[in-house]
C-alpha positions as CSV (number, residue, x, y, z in Angstrom):
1,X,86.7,123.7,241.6
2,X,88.8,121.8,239.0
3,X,86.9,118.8,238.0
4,X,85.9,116.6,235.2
5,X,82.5,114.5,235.3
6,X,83.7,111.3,233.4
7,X,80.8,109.2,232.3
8,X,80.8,104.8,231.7
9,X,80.8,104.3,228.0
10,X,78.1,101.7,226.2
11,X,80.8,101.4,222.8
12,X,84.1,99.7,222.4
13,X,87.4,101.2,222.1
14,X,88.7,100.7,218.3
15,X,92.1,102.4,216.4
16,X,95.0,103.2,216.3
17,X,97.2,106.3,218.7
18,X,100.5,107.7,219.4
19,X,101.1,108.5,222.9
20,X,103.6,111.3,223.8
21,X,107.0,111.0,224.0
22,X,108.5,109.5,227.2
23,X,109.4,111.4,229.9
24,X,112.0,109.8,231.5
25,X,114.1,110.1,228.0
26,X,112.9,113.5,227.6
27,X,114.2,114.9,230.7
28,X,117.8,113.2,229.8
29,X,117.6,114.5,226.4
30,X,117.6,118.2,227.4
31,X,120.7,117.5,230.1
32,X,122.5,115.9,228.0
33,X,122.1,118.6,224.8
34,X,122.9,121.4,227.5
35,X,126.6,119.5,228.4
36,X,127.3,118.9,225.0
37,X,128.8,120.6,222.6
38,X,127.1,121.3,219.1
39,X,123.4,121.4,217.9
40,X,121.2,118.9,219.6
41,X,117.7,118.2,218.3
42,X,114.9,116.2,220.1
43,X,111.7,115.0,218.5
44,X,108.8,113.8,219.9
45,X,109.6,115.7,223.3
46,X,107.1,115.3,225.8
47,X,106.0,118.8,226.0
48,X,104.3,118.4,229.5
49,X,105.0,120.5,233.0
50,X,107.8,118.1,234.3
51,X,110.0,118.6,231.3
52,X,109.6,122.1,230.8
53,X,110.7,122.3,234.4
54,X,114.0,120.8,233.2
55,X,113.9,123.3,229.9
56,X,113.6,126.0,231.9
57,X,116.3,124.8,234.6
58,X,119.0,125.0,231.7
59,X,117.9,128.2,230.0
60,X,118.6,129.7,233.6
61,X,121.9,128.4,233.4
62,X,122.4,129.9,230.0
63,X,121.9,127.1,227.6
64,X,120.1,128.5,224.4
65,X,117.1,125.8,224.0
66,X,114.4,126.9,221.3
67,X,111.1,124.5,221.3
68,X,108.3,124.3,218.9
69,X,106.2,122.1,220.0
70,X,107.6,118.8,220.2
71,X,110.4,119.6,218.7
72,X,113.5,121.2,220.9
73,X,116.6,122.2,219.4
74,X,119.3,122.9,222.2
75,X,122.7,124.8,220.9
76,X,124.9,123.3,223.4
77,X,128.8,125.0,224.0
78,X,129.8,122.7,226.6
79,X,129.7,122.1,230.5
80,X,132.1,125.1,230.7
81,X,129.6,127.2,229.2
82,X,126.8,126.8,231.7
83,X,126.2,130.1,233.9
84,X,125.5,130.3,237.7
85,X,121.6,131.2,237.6
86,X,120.6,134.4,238.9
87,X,117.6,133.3,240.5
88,X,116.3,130.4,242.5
89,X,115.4,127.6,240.2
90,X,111.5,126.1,240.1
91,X,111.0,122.4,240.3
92,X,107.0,122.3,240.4
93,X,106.5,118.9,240.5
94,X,109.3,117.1,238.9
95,X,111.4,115.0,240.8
96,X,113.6,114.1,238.1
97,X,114.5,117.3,237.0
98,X,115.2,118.0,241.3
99,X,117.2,114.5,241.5
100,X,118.9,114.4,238.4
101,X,119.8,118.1,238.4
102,X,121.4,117.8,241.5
103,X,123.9,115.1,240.3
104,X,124.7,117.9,237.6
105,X,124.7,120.9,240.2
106,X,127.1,119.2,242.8
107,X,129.7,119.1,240.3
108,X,129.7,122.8,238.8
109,X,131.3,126.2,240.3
110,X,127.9,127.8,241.8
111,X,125.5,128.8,244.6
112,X,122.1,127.6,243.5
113,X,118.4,127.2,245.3
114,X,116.1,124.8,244.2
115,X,112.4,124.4,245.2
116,X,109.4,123.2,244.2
117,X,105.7,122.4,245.0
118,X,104.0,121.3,247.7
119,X,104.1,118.2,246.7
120,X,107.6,117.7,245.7
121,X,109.0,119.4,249.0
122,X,107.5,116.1,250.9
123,X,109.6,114.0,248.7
124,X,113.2,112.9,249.7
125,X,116.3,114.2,248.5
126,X,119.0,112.3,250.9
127,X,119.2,109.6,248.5
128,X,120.7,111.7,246.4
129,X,122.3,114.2,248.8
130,X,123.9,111.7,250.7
131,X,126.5,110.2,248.1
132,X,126.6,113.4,246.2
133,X,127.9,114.8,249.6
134,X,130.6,112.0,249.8
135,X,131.9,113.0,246.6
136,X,132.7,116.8,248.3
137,X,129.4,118.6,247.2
138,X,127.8,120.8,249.1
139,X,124.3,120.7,250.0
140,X,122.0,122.5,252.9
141,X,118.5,122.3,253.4
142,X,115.7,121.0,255.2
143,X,116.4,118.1,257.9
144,X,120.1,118.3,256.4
145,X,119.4,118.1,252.9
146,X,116.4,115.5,253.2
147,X,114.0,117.7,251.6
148,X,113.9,120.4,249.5
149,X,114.2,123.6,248.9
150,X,118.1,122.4,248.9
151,X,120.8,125.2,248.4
152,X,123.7,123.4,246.3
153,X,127.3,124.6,246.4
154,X,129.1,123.0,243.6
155,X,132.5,122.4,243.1
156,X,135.8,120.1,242.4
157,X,134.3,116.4,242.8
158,X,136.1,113.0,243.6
159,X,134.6,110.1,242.3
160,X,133.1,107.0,244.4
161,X,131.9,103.4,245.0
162,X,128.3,103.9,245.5
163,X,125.6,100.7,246.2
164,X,122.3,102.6,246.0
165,X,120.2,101.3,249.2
166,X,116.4,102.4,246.7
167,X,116.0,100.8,243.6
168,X,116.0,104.0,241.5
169,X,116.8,105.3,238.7
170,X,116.7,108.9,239.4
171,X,119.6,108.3,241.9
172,X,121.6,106.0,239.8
173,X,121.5,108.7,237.3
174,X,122.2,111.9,239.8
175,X,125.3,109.5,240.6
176,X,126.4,109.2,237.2
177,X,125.9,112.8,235.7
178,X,127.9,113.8,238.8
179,X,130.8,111.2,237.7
180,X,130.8,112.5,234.0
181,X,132.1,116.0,236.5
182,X,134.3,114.6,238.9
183,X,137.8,113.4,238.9
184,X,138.3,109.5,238.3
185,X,135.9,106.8,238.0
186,X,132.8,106.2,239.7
187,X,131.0,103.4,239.8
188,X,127.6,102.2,240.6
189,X,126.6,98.9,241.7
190,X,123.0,98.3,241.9
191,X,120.9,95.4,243.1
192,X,118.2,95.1,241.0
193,X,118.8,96.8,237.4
194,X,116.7,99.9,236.7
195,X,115.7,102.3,234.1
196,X,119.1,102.8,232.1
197,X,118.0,105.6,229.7
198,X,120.7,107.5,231.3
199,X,123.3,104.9,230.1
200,X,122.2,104.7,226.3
201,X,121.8,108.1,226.0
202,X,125.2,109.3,227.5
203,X,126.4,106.7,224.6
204,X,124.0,108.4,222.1
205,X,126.2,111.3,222.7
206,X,129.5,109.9,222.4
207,X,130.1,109.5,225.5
208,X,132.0,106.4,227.3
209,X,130.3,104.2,229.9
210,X,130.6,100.5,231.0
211,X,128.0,98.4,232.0
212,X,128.9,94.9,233.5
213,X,125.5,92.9,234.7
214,X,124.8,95.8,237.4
215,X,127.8,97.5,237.8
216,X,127.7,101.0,235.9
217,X,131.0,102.9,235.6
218,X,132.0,106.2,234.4
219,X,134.9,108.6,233.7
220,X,134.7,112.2,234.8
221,X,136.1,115.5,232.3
222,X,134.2,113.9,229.3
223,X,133.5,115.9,226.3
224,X,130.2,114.9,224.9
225,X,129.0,115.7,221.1
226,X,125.7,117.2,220.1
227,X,123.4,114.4,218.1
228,X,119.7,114.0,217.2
229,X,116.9,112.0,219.4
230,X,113.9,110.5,218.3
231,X,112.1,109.9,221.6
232,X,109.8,107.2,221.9
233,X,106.3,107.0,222.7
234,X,105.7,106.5,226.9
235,X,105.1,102.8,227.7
236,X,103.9,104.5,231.1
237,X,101.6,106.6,229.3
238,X,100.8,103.4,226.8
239,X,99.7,101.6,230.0
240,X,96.9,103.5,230.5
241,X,95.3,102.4,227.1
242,X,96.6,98.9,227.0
243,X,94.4,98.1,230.4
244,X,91.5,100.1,228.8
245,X,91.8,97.9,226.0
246,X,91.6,94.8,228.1
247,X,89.1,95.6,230.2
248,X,86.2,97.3,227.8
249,X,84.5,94.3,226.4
250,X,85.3,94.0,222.5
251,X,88.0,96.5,222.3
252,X,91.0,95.9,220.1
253,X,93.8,98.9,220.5
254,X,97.0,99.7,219.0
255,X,99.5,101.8,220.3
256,X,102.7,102.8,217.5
257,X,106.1,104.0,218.4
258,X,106.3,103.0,221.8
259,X,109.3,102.8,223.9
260,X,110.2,99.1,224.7
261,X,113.5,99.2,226.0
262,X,114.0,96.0,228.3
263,X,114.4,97.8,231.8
264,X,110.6,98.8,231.2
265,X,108.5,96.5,229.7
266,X,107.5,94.8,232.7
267,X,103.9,95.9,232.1
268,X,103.9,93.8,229.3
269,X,105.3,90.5,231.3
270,X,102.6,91.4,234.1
271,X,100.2,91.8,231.4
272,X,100.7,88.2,229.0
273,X,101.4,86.6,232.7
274,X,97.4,87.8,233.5
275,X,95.8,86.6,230.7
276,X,95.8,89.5,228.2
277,X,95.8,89.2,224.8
278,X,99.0,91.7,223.4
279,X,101.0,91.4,220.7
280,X,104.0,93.7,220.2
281,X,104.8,94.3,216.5
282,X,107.4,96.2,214.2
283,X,110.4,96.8,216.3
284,X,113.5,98.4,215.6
285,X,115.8,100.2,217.4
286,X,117.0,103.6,217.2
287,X,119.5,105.8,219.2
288,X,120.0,103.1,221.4
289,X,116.2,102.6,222.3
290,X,114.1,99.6,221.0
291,X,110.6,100.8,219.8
292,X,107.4,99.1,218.4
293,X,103.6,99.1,218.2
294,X,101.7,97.4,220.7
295,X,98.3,95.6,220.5
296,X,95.7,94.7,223.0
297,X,92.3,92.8,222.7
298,X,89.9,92.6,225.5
299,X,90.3,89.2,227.4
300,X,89.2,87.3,230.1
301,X,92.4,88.3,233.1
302,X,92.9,86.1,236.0
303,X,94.7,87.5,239.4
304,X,98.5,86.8,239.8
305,X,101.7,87.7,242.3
306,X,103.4,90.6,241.5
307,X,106.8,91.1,243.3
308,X,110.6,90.9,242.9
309,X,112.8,91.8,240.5
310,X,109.5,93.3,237.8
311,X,109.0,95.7,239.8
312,X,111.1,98.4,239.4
313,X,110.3,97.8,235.1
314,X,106.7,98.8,236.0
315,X,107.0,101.1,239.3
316,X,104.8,103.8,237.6
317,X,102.2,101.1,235.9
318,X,101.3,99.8,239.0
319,X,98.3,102.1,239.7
320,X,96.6,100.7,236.5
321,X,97.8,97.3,237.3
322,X,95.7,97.8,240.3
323,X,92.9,99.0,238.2
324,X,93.3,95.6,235.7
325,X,93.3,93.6,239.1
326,X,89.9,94.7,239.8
327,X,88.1,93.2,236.7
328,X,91.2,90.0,236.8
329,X,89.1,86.4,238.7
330,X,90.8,85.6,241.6
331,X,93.3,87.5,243.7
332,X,96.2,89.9,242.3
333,X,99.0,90.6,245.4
334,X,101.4,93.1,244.9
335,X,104.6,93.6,246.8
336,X,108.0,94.6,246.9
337,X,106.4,98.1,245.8
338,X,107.4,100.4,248.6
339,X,108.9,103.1,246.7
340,X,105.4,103.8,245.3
341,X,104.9,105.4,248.9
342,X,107.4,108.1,247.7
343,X,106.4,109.1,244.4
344,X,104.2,112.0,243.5
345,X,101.8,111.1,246.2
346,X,102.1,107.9,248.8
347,X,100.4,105.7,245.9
348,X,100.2,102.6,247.7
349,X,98.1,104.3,249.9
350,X,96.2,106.7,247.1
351,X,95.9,103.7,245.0
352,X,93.8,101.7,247.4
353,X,91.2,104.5,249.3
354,X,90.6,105.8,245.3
355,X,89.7,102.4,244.1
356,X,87.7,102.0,247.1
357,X,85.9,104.6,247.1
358,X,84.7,103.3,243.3
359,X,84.0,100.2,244.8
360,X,87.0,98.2,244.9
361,X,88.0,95.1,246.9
362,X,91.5,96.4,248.1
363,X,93.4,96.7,250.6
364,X,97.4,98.2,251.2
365,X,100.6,96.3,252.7
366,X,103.0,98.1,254.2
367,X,104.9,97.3,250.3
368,X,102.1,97.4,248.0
369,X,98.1,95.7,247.9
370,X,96.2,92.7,247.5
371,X,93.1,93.4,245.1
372,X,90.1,90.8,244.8
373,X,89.1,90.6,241.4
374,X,86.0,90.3,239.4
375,X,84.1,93.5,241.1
376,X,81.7,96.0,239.4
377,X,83.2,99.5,239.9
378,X,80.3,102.5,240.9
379,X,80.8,105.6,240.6
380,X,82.2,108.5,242.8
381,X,83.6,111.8,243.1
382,X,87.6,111.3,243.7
383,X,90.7,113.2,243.4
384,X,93.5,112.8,241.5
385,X,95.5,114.2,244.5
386,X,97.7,116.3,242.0
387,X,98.6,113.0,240.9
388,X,98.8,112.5,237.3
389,X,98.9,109.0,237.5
390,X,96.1,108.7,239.8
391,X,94.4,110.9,237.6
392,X,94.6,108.7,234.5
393,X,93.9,105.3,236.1
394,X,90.4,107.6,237.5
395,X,89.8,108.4,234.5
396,X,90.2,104.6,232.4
397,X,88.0,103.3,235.5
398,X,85.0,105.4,234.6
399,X,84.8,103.3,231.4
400,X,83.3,100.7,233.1
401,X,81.9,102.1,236.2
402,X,78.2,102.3,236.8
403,X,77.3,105.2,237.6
404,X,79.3,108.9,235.9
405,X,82.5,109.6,238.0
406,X,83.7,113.5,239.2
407,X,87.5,113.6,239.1
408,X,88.6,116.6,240.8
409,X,92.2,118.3,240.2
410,X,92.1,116.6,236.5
411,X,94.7,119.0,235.1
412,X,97.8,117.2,237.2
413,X,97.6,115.4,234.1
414,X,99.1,117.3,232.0
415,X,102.7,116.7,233.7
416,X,103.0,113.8,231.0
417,X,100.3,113.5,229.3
418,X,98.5,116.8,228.2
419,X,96.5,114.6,225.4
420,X,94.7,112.3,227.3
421,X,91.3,112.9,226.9
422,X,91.7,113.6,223.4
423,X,93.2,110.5,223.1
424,X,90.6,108.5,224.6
425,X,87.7,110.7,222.2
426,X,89.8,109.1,219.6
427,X,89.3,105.3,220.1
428,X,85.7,105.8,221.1
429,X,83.2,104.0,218.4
């Protein structure tokens, strides 16, 4: 069996790291290099399973990509250039590559099949499918197009109106890379702003989009131009080691080149709002992305309410939130969170029977958790669930548990961060 026996540490956590690149503007990266035209070339690319899975999705249409390392370089010739694959594409576990992709897909001349993992196969594609459909694609698979594998017949697209009903990013951007193929303007009004990689990079590469509050409108038969990307460090990935920071007593961590663009930094809010000593230090910005170092010193955290309009700048924090919300005094409620239940696993529910099981004072709501704070963890033998998010909040737990902790399935982690442990071996004094 795949499992890791994780072990409390007696030490603080002391130094300095660089997390890898983040995946959200990875993925986006490699789309947007493959419908360019001219040389693009990514650094710091997270080079972990989910974006491969993208890599790999465009080399099977034809796109020469060449990576070394974390370092691609993409020769793009243009969406004209892009070839019908001859095969059925594999997703694994990525549900951006699947939603984004099929924004991309609905708009070109082919027949393709995309599938992917168990897991991914449970998660739902109609929010997607559903306006992509209205804008004359062609889609067919399970439960009309609700899950995958999805057959995609692309083709001559009209631009639309869309309000997305989920506060998602995935499916703002499907929408959009659709619009950049169709004829007309589309527009997408959302009501809460999310994640807008999608926007500052299509801008990166020369391309023209408006944003008005949270109204987001595109042209279709743009040309887009080739360009280089720095990606910055994860703040979803950063996460992981700003809560260890705050919870190991006597710790004092800094995190460089971190990714704080605005639509994601609610982890910090949520963090200075619970008591937690961070600082965020040399920022700049660069290809339309604000990046900095962050640093965090143990502290004493008090519970809060966690809701509203943060939430969709932390979505994937929220399982180490949790974790912080154990060691916090008082109560920590979270809510508004029901998208978690459609992620890589139903993490409201993960979330709470895993930190349960270690000893936690939890319990789920149908759109998120209320954790009592203050509670010494034990240990246990839990599984990540193919998580990789799960799997890292396991693993930052067992620094304070009391007893050793067995995390079964460990290697889901290496879908977006394949340096974890290494990392952690680093700040260890």
């Amino acid at each position: 069996m795949d499992q890791k026996v994780l072990h409390p540490i007696s030490s603080i956590l002391e130094g300095e790291i660089i997390v890898p690149g983040d995946k959200s503007i990875s993925h986006r990266a490699i789309i947007f290099g493959a419908l360019a035209h001219g040389v693009t070339k990514i650094t710091h690319f997270l080079d972990g399973e989910d974006c491969m899975r993208t890599i790999h999705a465009f080399q099977a249409m034809g796109v020469p990509i060449e990576k070394n390392k974390n370092n691609v370089i993409i020769k793009g010739a243009g969406m004209d250039a892009l070839q019908e694959p001859l095969v059925p594409i594999d997703l694994g576990n990525s549900g951006t590559t699947a939603r984004l992709l099929l924004g991309v897909l609905a708009g070109l001349p082919f027949h393709v099949t995309l599938f992917g993992d168990e897991s991914l196969t449970k998660r739902p594609m109609d929010r997607v499918a559903i306006p992509l459909k209205r804008m004359g694609a062609k889609l067919d698979g399970r439960e009309a197009g609700k899950y995958l594998p999805l057959a995609v017949r692309g083709g001559a697209l009209q631009s639309i109106t869309f309000e997305p009903v989920v506060k998602s990013a995935q499916v703002k951007s499907a929408i959009l890379l659709a619009g950049l193929l169709a004829t007309g303007t589309t527009k997408v009004i959302e009501k809460t702003t999310t994640r807008n990689h999608t926007e500052n990079m299509l801008q990166a590469f020369g391309g023209k989009i408006s944003v008005d509050g949270t109204k987001i409108t595109v042209e279709g038969n743009q040309k887009l131009t080739g360009t280089d990307i720095q990606v910055p460090g994860d703040i979803s990935s950063a996460a992981f080691f700003l809560v260890a920071a705050a919870i190991v007593p006597g710790s004092h961590v800094t995190i460089r080149d971190v990714g704080l663009n605005d639509t994601r930094t609610g982890i910090i809010t949520v963090l200075e709002q619970m008591g937690v000593e961070i600082e965020v230090i040399e920022e700049r910005h660069i290809g339309g992305e604000t990046i900095g170092s962050i640093t965090v010193r143990a502290s004493s955290i008090k519970g809060i309410e966690i809701g509203g309009d943060i939430i969709p700048r932390m979505i994937d924090e929220i399982p180490i939130v949790a974790l912080l919300a154990t060691q916090a005094n008082g109560k920590t409620i979270i809510r508004d969170a029901e998208e978690l239940r459609f992620k890589e696993t139903d993490r409201i529910a993960t979330v709470v029977n895993t930190l349960k099981a270690l000893g936690a004072s939890i319990c789920a709501t149908d759109d998120g958790m209320i954790i009592e704070g203050n509670t010494q963890l034990t240990g246990a033998t839990v599984d990540s669930h193919g998580d990789h998010r799960i799997g890292m909040m396991i693993a930052i737990a067992s620094l304070i548990t009391k007893e050793k902790v067995t995390l079964t399935n460990p290697s889901c982690i290496n879908i977006s961060y394949p340096t974890f442990f290494e990392d952690i071996s680093k700040i260890l004094n």
